[in-house]
N, C-alpha and C positions, 0 to 999 in steps of 0.2 A: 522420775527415777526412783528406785525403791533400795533400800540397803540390802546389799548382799552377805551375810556372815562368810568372813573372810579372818584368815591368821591375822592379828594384830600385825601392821607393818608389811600389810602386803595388802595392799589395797590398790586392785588393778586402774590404768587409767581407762576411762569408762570408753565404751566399744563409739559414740558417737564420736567423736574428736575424727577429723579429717585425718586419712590416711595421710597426705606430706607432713603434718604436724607430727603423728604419732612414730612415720619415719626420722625426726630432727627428735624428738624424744627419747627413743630407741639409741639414736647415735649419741647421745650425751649422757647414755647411761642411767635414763629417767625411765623405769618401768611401775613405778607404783607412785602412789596419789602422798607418800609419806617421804619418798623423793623428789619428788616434782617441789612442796610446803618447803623442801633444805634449798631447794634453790635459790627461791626467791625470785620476787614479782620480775625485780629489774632486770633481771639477769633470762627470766622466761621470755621477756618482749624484746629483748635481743637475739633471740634467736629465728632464723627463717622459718615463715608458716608460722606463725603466731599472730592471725589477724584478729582484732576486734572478738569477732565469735566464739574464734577457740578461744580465746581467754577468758571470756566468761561461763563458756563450758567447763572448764576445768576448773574458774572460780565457784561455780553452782557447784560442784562435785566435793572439792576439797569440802565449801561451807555442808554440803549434805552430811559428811563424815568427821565434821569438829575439828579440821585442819585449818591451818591458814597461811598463808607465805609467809618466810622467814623475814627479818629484818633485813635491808639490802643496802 
């Protein structure tokens, strides 16, 4: 994965993440990678379509771009 110059704070979630995932992201109002970090871990792995995979996809993505879950 290579960094894309993006507005600060708009850092899309990256195009691999399973579509049900990115649908349950979408629905909680998660569209950038600077939203997803406010959530926070706990509150991510509660939500449905968060297996295993996706969550280290979107852990590899946050860490690519200096982010990291919130406290939770």
């Amino acid at each position: 994965m290579t960094k894309k110059s993006v507005q600060p704070g708009r850092t899309p979630i990256p195009r691999g993440i399973a579509s049900p995932a990115r649908r349950v992201l979408a629905h909680s109002g998660v569209e950038t990678l600077e939203q997803l970090a406010q959530l926070g871990m706990r509150q991510m792995t509660e939500l449905p379509g968060m297996c295993p995979k996706t969550m280290a996809q979107l852990q590899d993505a946050l860490d690519e771009h200096g982010l990291g879950f919130a406290a939770s």
